[in-house]
Backbone as numpy.savetxt, mean C-alpha at the origin, in Angstrom:
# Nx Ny Nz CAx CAy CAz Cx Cy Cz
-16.64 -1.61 2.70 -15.34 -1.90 3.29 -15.52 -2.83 4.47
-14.31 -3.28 4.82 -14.53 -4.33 5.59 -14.49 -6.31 5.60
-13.96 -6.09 6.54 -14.26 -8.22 6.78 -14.12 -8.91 7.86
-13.26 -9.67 8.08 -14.42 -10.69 9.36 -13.98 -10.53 10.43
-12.30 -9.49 10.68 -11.78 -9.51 11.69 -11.90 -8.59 12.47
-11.56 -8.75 13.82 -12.29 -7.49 14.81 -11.36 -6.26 14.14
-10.06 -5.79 13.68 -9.71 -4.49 13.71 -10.50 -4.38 11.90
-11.80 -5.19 11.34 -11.55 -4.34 9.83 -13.41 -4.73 9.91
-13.83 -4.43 11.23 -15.26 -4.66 11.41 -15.87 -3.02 12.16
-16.81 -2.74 11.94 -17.45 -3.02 11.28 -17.53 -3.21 9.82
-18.75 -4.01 9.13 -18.73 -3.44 7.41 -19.83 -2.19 7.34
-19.12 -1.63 6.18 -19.76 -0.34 5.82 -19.66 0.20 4.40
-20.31 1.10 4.25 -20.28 1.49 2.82 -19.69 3.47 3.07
-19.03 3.12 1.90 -18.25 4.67 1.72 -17.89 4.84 0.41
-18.30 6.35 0.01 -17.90 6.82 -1.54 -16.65 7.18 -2.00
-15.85 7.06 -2.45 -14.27 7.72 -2.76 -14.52 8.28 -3.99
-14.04 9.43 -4.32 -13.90 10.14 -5.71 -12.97 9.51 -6.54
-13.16 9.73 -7.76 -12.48 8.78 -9.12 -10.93 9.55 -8.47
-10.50 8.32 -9.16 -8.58 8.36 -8.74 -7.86 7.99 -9.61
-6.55 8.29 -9.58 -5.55 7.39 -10.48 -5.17 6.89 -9.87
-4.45 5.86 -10.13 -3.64 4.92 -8.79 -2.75 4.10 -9.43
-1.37 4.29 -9.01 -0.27 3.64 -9.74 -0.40 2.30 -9.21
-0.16 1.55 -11.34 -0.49 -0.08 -11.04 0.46 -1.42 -10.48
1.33 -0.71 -9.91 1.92 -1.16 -8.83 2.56 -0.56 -7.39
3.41 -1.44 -6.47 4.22 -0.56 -5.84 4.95 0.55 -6.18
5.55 1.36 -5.77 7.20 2.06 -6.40 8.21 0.81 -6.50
9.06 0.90 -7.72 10.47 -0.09 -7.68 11.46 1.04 -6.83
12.66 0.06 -6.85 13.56 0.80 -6.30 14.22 1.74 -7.31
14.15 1.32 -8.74 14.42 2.47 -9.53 13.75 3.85 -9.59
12.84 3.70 -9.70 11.81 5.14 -9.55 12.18 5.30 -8.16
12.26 4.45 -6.96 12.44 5.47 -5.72 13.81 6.63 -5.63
14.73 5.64 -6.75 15.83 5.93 -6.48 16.10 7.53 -7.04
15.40 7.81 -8.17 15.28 9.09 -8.54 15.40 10.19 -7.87
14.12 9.22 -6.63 14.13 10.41 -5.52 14.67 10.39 -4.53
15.58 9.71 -4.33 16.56 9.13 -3.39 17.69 8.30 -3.90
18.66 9.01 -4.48 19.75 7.84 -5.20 20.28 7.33 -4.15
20.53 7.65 -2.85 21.42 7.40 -1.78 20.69 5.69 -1.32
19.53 5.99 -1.48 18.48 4.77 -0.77 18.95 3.44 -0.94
19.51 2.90 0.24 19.75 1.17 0.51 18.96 0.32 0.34
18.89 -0.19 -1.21 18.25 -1.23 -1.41 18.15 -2.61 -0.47
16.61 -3.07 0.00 16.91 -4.16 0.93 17.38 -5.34 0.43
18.12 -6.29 1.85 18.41 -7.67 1.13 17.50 -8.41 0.26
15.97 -7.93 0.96 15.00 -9.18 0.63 14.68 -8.35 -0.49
14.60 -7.51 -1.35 14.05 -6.84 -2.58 15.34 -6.18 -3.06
15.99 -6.96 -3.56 17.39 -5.57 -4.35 17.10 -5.54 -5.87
16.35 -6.05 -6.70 16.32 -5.83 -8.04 15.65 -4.13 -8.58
16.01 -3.90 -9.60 15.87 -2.74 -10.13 14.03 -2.62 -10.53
13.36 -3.46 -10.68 11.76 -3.67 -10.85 11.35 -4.54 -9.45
12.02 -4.64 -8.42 11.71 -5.03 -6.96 10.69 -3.78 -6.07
9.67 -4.11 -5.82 9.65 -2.57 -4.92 10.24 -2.64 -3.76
10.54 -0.70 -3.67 11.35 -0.71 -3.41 10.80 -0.52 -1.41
11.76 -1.10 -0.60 11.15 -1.45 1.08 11.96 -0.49 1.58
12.45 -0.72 3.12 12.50 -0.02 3.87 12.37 1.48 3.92
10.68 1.83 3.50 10.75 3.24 3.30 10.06 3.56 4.35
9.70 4.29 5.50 8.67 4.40 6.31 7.79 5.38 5.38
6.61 5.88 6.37 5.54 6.46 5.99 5.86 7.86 5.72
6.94 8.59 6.68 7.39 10.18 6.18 8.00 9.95 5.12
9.13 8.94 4.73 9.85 8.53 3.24 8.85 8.75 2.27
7.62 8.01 2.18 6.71 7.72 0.70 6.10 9.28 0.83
5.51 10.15 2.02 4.79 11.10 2.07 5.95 11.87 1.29
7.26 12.46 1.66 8.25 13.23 1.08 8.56 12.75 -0.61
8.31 11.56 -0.79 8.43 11.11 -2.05 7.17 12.13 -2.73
6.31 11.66 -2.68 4.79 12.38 -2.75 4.88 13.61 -3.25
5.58 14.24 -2.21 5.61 15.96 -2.32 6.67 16.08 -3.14
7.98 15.28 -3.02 8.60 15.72 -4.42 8.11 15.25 -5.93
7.32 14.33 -5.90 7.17 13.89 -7.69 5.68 15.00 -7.85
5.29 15.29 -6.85 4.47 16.71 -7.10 4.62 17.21 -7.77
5.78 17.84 -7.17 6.45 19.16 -7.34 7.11 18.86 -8.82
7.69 17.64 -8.77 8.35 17.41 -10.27 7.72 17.63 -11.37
6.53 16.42 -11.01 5.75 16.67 -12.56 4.70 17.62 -12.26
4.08 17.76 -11.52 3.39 19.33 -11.96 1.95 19.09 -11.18
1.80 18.12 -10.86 0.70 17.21 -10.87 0.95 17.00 -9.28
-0.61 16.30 -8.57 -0.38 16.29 -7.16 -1.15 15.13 -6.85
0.12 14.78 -6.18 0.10 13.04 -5.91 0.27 12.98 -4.29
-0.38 12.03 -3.88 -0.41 11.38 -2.13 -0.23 10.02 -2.39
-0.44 9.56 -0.94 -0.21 8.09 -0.95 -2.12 8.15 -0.99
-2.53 6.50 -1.05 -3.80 6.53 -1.21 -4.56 6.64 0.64
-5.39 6.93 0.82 -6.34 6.39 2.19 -6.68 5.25 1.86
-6.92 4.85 3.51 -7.73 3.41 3.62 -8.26 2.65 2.57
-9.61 3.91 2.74 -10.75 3.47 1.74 -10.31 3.13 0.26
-9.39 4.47 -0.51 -9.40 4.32 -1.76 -8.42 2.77 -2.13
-7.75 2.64 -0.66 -6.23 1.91 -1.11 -7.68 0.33 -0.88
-8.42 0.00 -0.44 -9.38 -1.17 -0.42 -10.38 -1.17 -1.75
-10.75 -0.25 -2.36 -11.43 -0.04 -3.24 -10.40 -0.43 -4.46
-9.31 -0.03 -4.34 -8.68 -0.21 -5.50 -8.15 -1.96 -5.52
-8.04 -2.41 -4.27 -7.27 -3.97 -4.55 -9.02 -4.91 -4.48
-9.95 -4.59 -4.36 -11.09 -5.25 -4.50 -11.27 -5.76 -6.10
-10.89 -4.39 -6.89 -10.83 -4.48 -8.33 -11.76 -4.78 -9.05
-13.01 -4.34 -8.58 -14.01 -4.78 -9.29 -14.96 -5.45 -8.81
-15.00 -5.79 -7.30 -15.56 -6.68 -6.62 -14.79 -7.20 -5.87
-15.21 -8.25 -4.91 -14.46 -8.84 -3.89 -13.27 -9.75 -4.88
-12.24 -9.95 -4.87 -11.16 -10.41 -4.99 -11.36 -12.31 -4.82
-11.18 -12.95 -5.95 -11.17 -14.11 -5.67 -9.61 -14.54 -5.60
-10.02 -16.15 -5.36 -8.87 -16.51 -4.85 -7.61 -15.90 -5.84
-6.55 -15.84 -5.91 -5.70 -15.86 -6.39 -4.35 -16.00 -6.41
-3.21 -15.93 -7.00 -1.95 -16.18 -7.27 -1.22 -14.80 -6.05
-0.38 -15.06 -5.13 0.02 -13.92 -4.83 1.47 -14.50 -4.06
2.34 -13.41 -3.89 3.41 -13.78 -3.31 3.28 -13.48 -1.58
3.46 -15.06 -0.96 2.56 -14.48 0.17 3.54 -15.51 1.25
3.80 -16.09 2.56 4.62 -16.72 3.01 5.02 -18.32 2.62
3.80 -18.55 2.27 3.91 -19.97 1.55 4.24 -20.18 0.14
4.59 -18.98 -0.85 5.17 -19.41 -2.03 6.13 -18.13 -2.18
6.48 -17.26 -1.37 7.96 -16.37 -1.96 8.77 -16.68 -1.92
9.19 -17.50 -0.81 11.08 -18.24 -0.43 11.46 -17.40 0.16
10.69 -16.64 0.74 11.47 -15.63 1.89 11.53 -14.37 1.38
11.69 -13.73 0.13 11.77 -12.71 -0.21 10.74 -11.93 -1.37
10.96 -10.57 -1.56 9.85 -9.77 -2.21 10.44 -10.52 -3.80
9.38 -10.19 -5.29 9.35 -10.39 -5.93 9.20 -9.38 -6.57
9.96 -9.14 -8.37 9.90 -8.16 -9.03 8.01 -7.71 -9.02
7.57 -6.57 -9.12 6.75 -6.20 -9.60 6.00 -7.05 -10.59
4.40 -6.93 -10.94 4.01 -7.32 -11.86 4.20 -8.97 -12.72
5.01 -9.63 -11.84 5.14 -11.15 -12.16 3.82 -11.90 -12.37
3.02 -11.62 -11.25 1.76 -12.48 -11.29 0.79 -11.74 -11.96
-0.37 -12.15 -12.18 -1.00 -11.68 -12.67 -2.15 -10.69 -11.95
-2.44 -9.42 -12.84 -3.40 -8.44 -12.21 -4.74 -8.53 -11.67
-5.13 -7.30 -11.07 -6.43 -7.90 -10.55 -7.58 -7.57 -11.23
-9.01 -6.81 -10.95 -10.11 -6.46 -11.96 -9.92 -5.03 -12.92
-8.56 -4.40 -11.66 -8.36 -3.07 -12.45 -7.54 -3.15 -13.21
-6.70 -3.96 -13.28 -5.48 -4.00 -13.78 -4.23 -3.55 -12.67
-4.27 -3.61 -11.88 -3.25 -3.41 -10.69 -2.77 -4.52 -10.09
-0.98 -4.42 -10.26 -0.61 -5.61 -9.67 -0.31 -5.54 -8.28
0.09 -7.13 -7.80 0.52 -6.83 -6.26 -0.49 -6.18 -4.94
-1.62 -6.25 -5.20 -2.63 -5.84 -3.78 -2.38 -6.26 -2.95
-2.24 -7.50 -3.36 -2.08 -8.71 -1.99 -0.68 -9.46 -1.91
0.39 -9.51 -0.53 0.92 -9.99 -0.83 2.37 -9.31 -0.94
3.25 -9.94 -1.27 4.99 -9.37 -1.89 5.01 -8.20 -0.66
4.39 -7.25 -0.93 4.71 -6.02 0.41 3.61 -4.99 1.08
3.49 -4.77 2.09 2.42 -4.34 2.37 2.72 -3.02 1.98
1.67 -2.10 1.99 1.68 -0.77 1.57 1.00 -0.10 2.59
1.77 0.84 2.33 1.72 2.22 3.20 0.44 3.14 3.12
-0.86 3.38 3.88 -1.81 4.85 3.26 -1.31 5.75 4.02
-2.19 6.71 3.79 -2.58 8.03 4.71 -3.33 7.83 5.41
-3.68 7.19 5.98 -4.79 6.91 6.94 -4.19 6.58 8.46
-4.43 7.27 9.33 -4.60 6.93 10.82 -4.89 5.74 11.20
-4.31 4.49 12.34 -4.60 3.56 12.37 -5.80 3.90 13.46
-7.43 3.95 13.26 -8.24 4.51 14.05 -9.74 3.23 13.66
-10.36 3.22 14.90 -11.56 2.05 14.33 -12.51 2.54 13.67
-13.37 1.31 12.73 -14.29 1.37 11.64 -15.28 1.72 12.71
-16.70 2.21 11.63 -16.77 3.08 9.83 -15.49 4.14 10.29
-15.11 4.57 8.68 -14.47 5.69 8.81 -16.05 6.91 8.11
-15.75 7.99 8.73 -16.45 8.95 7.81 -15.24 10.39 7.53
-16.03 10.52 6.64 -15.67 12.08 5.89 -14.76 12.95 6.72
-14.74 12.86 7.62 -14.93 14.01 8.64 -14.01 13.88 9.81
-13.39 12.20 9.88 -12.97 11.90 11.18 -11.72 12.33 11.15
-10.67 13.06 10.08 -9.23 13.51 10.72 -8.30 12.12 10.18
-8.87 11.18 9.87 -7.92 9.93 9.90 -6.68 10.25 9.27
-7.17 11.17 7.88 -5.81 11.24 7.02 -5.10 12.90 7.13
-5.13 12.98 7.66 -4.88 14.79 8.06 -3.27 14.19 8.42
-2.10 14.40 7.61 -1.10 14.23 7.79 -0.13 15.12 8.96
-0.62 16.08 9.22 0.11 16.72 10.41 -0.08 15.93 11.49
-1.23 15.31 12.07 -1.50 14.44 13.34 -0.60 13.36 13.17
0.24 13.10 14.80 1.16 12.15 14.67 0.07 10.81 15.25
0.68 9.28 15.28 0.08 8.21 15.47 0.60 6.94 14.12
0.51 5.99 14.83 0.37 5.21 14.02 -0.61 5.16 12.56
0.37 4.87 11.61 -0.28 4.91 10.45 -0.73 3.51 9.73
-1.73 3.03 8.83 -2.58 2.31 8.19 -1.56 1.50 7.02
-1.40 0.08 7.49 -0.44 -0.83 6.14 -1.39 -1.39 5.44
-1.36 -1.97 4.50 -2.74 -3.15 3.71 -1.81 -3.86 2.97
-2.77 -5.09 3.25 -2.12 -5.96 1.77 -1.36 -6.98 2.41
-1.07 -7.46 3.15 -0.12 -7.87 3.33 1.33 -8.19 2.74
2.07 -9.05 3.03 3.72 -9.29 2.55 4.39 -10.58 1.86
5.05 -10.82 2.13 5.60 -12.04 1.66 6.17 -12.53 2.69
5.62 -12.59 3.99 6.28 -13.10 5.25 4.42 -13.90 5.72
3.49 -12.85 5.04 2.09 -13.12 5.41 1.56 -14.52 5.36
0.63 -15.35 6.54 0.63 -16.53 5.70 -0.55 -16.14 4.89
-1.00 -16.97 3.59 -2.03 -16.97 2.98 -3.34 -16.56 3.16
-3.83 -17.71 4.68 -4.83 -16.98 5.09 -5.43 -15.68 5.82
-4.24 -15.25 6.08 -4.50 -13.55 6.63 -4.78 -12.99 5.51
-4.67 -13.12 4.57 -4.06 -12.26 3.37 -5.78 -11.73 2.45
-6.30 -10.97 2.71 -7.59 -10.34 1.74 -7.48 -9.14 1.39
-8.61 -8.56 0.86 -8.78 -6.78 0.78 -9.03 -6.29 1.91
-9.53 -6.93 2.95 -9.59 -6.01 4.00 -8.16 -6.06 5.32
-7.48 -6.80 5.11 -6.26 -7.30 5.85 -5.78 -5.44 6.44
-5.76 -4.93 7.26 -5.12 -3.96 7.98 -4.17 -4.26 8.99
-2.99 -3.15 8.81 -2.03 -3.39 10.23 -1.66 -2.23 10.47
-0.99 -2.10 11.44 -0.46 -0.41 12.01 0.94 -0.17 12.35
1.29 0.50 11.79 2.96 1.00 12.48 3.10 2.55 12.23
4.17 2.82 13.36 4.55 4.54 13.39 4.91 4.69 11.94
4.96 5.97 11.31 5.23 6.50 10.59 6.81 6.64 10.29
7.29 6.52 11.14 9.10 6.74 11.34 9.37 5.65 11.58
8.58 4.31 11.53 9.75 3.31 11.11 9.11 2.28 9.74
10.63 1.36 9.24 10.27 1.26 8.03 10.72 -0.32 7.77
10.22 -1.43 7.12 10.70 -2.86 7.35 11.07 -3.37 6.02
11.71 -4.42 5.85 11.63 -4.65 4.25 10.75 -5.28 4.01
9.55 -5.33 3.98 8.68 -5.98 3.18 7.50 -4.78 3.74
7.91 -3.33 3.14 6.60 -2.82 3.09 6.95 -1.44 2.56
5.93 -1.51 1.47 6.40 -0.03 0.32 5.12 0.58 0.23
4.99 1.30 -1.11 4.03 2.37 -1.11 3.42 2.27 -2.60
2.43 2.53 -2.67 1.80 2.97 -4.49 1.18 4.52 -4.27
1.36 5.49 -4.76 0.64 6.45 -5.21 -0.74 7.11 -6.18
-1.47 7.90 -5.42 -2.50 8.37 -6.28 -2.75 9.70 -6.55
-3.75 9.95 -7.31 -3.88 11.39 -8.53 -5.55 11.13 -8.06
-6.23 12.39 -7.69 -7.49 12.51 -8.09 -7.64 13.39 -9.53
-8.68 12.39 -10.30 -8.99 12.83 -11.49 -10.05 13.91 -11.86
Protein backbone atom coordinates (compact mmCIF):
# COMPACT_ATOMS: atom_id res chain seq x y z
CA UNK A 1 0.00 0.00 0.00
CA UNK A 2 0.92 3.26 -0.61
CA UNK A 3 2.47 6.20 -2.98
CA UNK A 4 4.34 9.22 -3.35
CA UNK A 5 2.38 11.58 -1.26
CA UNK A 6 3.11 12.59 2.27
CA UNK A 7 -0.59 11.53 3.72
CA UNK A 8 -0.30 7.77 1.66
CA UNK A 9 3.57 7.30 2.74
CA UNK A 10 4.85 5.35 4.17
CA UNK A 11 4.86 2.15 1.62
CA UNK A 12 4.13 -1.04 3.20
CA UNK A 13 2.95 -4.38 2.88
CA UNK A 14 -0.34 -5.79 4.52
CA UNK A 15 -2.48 -9.06 4.20
CA UNK A 16 -6.37 -8.66 3.81
CA UNK A 17 -8.53 -11.83 3.89
CA UNK A 18 -10.40 -12.95 0.62
CA UNK A 19 -13.52 -10.61 0.13
CA UNK A 20 -16.40 -9.94 -1.99
CA UNK A 21 -16.62 -6.59 -3.11
CA UNK A 22 -19.41 -5.03 -5.03
CA UNK A 23 -18.31 -4.23 -8.72
CA UNK A 24 -19.30 -0.94 -8.48
CA UNK A 25 -20.56 2.02 -6.41
CA UNK A 26 -24.29 1.73 -4.98
CA UNK A 27 -26.79 3.43 -7.78
CA UNK A 28 -29.35 5.45 -6.55
CA UNK A 29 -31.76 2.69 -7.27
CA UNK A 30 -30.45 0.10 -4.92
CA UNK A 31 -29.87 3.02 -2.40
CA UNK A 32 -33.24 3.85 -2.83
CA UNK A 33 -34.58 0.52 -1.53
CA UNK A 34 -33.06 1.51 1.44
CA UNK A 35 -34.03 4.85 1.49
CA UNK A 36 -36.94 5.69 -0.94
CA UNK A 37 -37.13 9.19 0.62
CA UNK A 38 -33.28 9.83 -0.55
CA UNK A 39 -32.68 13.15 -2.74
CA UNK A 40 -31.13 12.24 -5.64
CA UNK A 41 -28.14 14.76 -6.41
CA UNK A 42 -28.12 17.36 -9.20
CA UNK A 43 -24.76 16.13 -10.36
CA UNK A 44 -25.82 12.19 -10.36
CA UNK A 45 -29.77 11.86 -10.77
CA UNK A 46 -29.95 8.81 -13.11
CA UNK A 47 -31.35 5.54 -11.89
CA UNK A 48 -27.66 3.52 -12.65
CA UNK A 49 -25.85 7.00 -11.37
CA UNK A 50 -24.27 6.27 -7.98
CA UNK A 51 -25.94 7.25 -5.77
CA UNK A 52 -24.03 10.78 -3.61
CA UNK A 53 -24.82 12.74 -0.92
CA UNK A 54 -24.65 9.86 1.48
CA UNK A 55 -22.27 10.48 4.43
CA UNK A 56 -20.37 7.73 6.16
CA UNK A 57 -23.27 6.90 9.03
CA UNK A 58 -25.79 6.76 5.71
CA UNK A 59 -23.59 3.83 3.83
CA UNK A 60 -22.67 2.23 7.52
CA UNK A 61 -26.79 2.09 8.27
CA UNK A 62 -27.20 0.97 4.67
CA UNK A 63 -24.71 -1.91 5.60
CA UNK A 64 -26.57 -2.99 8.62
CA UNK A 65 -29.79 -2.97 6.86
CA UNK A 66 -28.94 -5.11 3.56
CA UNK A 67 -27.40 -7.36 6.42
CA UNK A 68 -30.10 -7.82 8.01
CA UNK A 69 -32.09 -8.17 4.67
CA UNK A 70 -30.29 -10.70 2.95
CA UNK A 71 -28.99 -12.71 5.65
CA UNK A 72 -25.52 -12.14 4.90
CA UNK A 73 -23.03 -9.52 6.53
CA UNK A 74 -21.88 -6.76 4.68
CA UNK A 75 -19.60 -3.44 5.71
CA UNK A 76 -18.21 -0.84 3.82
CA UNK A 77 -14.59 -1.97 2.77
CA UNK A 78 -11.21 -0.64 4.98
CA UNK A 79 -8.45 1.22 3.64
CA UNK A 80 -6.45 -1.61 2.84
CA UNK A 81 -9.08 -3.93 1.26
CA UNK A 82 -10.76 -0.75 -0.56
CA UNK A 83 -6.68 -0.22 -2.26
CA UNK A 84 -6.22 -3.79 -2.88
CA UNK A 85 -9.30 -4.04 -4.65
CA UNK A 86 -8.86 -0.81 -7.19
CA UNK A 87 -5.05 -1.95 -7.79
CA UNK A 88 -6.80 -5.00 -9.53
CA UNK A 89 -4.22 -7.06 -10.03
CA UNK A 90 -1.32 -4.91 -9.76
CA UNK A 91 -0.61 -1.33 -9.92
CA UNK A 92 -3.29 0.22 -12.15
CA UNK A 93 -2.17 1.57 -15.47
CA UNK A 94 -3.04 4.46 -17.10
CA UNK A 95 -6.55 4.52 -17.83
CA UNK A 96 -10.00 5.82 -18.99
CA UNK A 97 -11.74 7.41 -15.93
CA UNK A 98 -14.25 10.05 -15.23
CA UNK A 99 -12.13 12.52 -13.59
CA UNK A 100 -12.20 16.68 -13.84
CA UNK A 101 -10.88 16.90 -17.21
CA UNK A 102 -13.35 14.62 -19.07
CA UNK A 103 -16.86 14.48 -16.91
CA UNK A 104 -18.42 18.01 -17.76
CA UNK A 105 -18.94 18.58 -14.34
CA UNK A 106 -20.94 15.74 -13.34
CA UNK A 107 -20.97 11.92 -12.04
CA UNK A 108 -21.52 9.29 -14.73
CA UNK A 109 -23.82 6.19 -14.91
CA UNK A 110 -21.96 3.30 -13.40
CA UNK A 111 -19.90 0.92 -15.38
CA UNK A 112 -19.60 3.15 -18.70
CA UNK A 113 -15.88 2.83 -18.88
CA UNK A 114 -14.22 0.12 -18.82
CA UNK A 115 -13.13 -2.30 -15.75
CA UNK A 116 -10.14 -2.81 -14.01
CA UNK A 117 -7.90 -6.30 -13.36
CA UNK A 118 -10.81 -7.51 -11.16
CA UNK A 119 -13.43 -6.64 -12.98
CA UNK A 120 -14.58 -3.63 -10.87
CA UNK A 121 -15.76 -0.54 -12.24
CA UNK A 122 -15.20 3.08 -11.26
CA UNK A 123 -11.99 2.88 -8.65
CA UNK A 124 -10.85 5.87 -9.89
CA UNK A 125 -12.64 8.78 -10.49
CA UNK A 126 -16.76 9.64 -11.05
CA UNK A 127 -16.98 9.50 -6.99
CA UNK A 128 -14.94 9.00 -4.25
CA UNK A 129 -15.84 6.29 -1.84
CA UNK A 130 -16.42 6.01 1.51
CA UNK A 131 -14.27 3.06 3.97
CA UNK A 132 -14.27 2.16 7.43
CA UNK A 133 -11.21 3.28 8.12
CA UNK A 134 -10.11 6.17 10.47
CA UNK A 135 -8.39 8.98 8.76
CA UNK A 136 -5.00 7.99 10.88
CA UNK A 137 -1.13 7.84 9.43
CA UNK A 138 0.63 4.93 7.54
CA UNK A 139 1.59 1.59 8.04
CA UNK A 140 -1.70 0.64 9.25
CA UNK A 141 -1.47 -2.65 11.41
CA UNK A 142 -3.90 -5.23 12.64
CA UNK A 143 -4.34 -3.84 15.76
CA UNK A 144 -4.47 -0.02 15.44
CA UNK A 145 -8.47 0.63 16.06
CA UNK A 146 -8.59 2.43 12.61
CA UNK A 147 -11.84 0.70 11.69
CA UNK A 148 -13.60 0.13 15.03
CA UNK A 149 -16.78 2.01 14.04
CA UNK A 150 -17.90 3.25 17.48
CA UNK A 151 -14.71 5.74 17.61
CA UNK A 152 -15.77 9.12 16.36
CA UNK A 153 -13.15 11.14 13.84
CA UNK A 154 -12.79 11.72 10.57
CA UNK A 155 -13.28 8.97 8.22
CA UNK A 156 -11.07 7.53 5.03
CA UNK A 157 -12.48 8.62 1.10
CA UNK A 158 -10.42 6.92 -1.98
CA UNK A 159 -10.59 7.21 -5.43
CA UNK A 160 -11.13 10.25 -6.19
CA UNK A 161 -14.23 12.21 -8.16
CA UNK A 162 -15.18 13.83 -11.06
CA UNK A 163 -14.22 17.28 -9.78
CA UNK A 164 -10.50 15.42 -9.29
CA UNK A 165 -7.90 16.63 -11.66
CA UNK A 166 -6.30 13.61 -13.40
CA UNK A 167 -3.16 13.82 -11.85
CA UNK A 168 -4.18 13.38 -8.24
CA UNK A 169 -6.10 10.58 -9.24
CA UNK A 170 -4.24 6.76 -8.36
CA UNK A 171 -4.79 3.73 -6.02
CA UNK A 172 -3.31 5.30 -3.38
CA UNK A 173 -5.16 8.86 -3.61
CA UNK A 174 -6.66 9.29 0.21
CA UNK A 175 -8.83 12.11 1.72
CA UNK A 176 -10.70 12.67 4.99
CA UNK A 177 -14.04 13.93 6.05
CA UNK A 178 -16.41 13.59 9.23
CA UNK A 179 -18.63 10.90 9.01
CA UNK A 180 -21.84 13.17 9.28
CA UNK A 181 -21.25 15.02 6.37
CA UNK A 182 -21.98 14.05 2.83
CA UNK A 183 -21.09 15.81 -0.87
CA UNK A 184 -22.26 14.90 -4.26
CA UNK A 185 -19.56 13.39 -5.66
CA UNK A 186 -18.91 10.75 -3.02
CA UNK A 187 -20.64 7.26 -2.48
CA UNK A 188 -19.90 3.90 -1.22
CA UNK A 189 -19.27 0.09 -2.57
CA UNK A 190 -19.74 -2.71 -0.15
CA UNK A 191 -18.05 -5.94 1.03
CA UNK A 192 -18.66 -9.74 2.18
CA UNK A 193 -15.77 -11.69 3.69
CA UNK A 194 -15.68 -15.03 2.03
Amino acid sequence: MGGNESDNQPRFEIEIQSLYISKSPLTNEEYEAFDPEHARGETSSGDDSPVVNISWENAVAYCRWYSEASGKSFRLPNEAEWEFACRGNGQPAEREMWDRERSEGKCHSIESLPANGFGLYDTLGNVWEWTSSLYQAYPITNDDGRDDLELTGPRVIRGGSFRTPTGEINAATRASLEGSESRDDISFRIVRLL
